[in-house]
C-alpha positions as CSV (number, residue, x, y, z in Angstrom):
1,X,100.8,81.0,126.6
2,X,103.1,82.0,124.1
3,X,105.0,85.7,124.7
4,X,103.1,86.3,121.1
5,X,99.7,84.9,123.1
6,X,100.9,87.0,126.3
7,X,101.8,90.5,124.1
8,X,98.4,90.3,122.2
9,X,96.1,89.4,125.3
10,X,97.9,92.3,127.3
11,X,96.8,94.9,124.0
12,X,93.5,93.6,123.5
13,X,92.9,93.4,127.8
14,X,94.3,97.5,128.2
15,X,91.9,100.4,129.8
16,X,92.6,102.2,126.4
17,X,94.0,100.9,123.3
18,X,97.8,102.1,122.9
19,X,99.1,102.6,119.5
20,X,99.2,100.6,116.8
21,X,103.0,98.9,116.0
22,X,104.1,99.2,112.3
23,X,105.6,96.4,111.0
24,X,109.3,96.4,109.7
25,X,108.8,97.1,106.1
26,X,111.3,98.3,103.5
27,X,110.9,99.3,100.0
28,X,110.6,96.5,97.7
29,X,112.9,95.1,95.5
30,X,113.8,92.1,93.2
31,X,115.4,89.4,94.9
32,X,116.2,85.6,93.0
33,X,113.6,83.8,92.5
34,X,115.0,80.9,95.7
35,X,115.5,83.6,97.9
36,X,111.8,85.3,97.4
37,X,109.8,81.9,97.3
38,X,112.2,80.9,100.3
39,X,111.0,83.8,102.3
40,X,107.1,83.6,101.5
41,X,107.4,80.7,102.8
42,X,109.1,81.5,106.0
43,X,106.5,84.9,106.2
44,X,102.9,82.4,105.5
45,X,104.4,79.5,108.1
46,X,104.7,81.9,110.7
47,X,101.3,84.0,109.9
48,X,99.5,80.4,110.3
49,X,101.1,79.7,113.6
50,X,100.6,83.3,114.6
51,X,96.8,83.7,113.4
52,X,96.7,80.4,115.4
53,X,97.7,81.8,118.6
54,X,96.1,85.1,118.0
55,X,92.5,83.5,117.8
56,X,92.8,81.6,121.1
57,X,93.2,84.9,122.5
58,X,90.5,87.1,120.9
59,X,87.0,86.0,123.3
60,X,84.9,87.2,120.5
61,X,84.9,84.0,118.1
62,X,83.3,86.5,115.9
63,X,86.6,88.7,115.5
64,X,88.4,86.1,114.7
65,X,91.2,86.4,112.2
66,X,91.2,84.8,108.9
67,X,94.1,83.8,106.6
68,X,93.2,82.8,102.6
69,X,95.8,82.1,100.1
70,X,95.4,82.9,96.3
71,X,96.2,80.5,93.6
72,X,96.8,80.5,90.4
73,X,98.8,83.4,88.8
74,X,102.2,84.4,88.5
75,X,102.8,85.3,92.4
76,X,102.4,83.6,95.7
77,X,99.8,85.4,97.8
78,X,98.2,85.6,101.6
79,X,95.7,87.7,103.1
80,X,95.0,88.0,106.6
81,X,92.0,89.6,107.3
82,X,90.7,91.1,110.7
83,X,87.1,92.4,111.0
84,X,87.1,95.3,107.7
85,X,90.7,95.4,108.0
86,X,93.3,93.1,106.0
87,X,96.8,92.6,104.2
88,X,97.7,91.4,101.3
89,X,101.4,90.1,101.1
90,X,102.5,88.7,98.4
91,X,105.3,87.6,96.1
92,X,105.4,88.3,92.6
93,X,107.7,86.5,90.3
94,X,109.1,87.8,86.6
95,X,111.6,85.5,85.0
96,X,114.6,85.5,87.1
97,X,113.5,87.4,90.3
98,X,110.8,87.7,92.9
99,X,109.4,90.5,94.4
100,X,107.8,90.9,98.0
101,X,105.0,93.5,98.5
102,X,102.2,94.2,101.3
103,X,99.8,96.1,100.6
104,X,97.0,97.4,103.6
105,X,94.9,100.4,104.1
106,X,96.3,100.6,107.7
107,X,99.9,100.5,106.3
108,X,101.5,103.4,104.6
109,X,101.5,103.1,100.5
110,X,103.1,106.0,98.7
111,X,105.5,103.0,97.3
112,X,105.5,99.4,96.8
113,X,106.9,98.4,100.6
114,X,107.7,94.4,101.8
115,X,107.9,93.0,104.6
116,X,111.7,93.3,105.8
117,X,111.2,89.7,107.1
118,X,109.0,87.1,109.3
119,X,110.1,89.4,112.8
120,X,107.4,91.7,111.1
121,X,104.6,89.2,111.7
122,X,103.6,89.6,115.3
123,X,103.5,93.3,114.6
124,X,100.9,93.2,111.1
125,X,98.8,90.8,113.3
126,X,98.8,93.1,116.6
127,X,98.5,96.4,114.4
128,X,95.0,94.6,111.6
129,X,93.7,93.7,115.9
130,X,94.0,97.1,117.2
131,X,93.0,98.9,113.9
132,X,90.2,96.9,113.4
133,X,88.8,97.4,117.1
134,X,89.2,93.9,119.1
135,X,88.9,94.2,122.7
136,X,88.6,91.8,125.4
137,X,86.7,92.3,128.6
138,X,88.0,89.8,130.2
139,X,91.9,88.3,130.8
140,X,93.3,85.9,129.2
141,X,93.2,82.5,131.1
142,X,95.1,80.0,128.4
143,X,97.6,78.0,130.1
């Protein structure tokens, strides 16, 4: 197993759930248009992988997590979702720049906030688990 694999069985596997991690997020803000599609792609690479990983861990295939992508408009967008929880991150591009956002019920959202880069990953995915409920009753036995 993965540490990732290892860290998420460990939450889900607990007596009581500890707390939720936040993601590393920073306020967002307009970056060239190479740099923000350059980092999506870093941030939805790693989510896949994650999500991947995350799913051979949850027992219930029921809680599984999902990951969509959006097409079609003027940003780059993925969604994970876990039971009724989600987030959407995206990357909006105007002209010269592109912008990061994530937006989440479970996250704060007084102000447009980004992911500060893909180290946040392991975190959104472990936080949308533990929000969302997931528990296992059993360890972990991936090898």
């Amino acid at each position: 197993m993965t540490f990732f694999m290892q860290r998420l069985a460990k939450e889900l596997g607990a007596e009581t759930p500890g707390e939720p991690p936040m993601p590393a997020m920073r306020p967002s803000t307009p970056t060239p248009v190479n740099e923000g599609g350059d980092r999506y792609v870093a941030l939805r690479s790693l989510t896949e992988q994650l999500i991947c990983e995350a799913n051979a861990v949850i027992q219930d295939t029921s809680s599984h997590l999902h990951l969509t992508d959006e097409v079609g408009t003027d940003e780059l967008v993925f969604t994970i979702t876990c039971g009724g929880h989600g987030a959407r991150v995206a990357t909006k591009f105007r002209g010269d720049s592109a912008t990061g956002q994530i937006l989440s019920e479970d996250l704060p959202h007084e102000q447009p906030y980004e992911l500060t880069d893909a180290d946040a990953i392991p975190d959104l995915i472990v936080r949308l688990c533990l929000v969302a409920g997931l528990r296992n009753t059993e360890s972990a036995r991936l090898v």
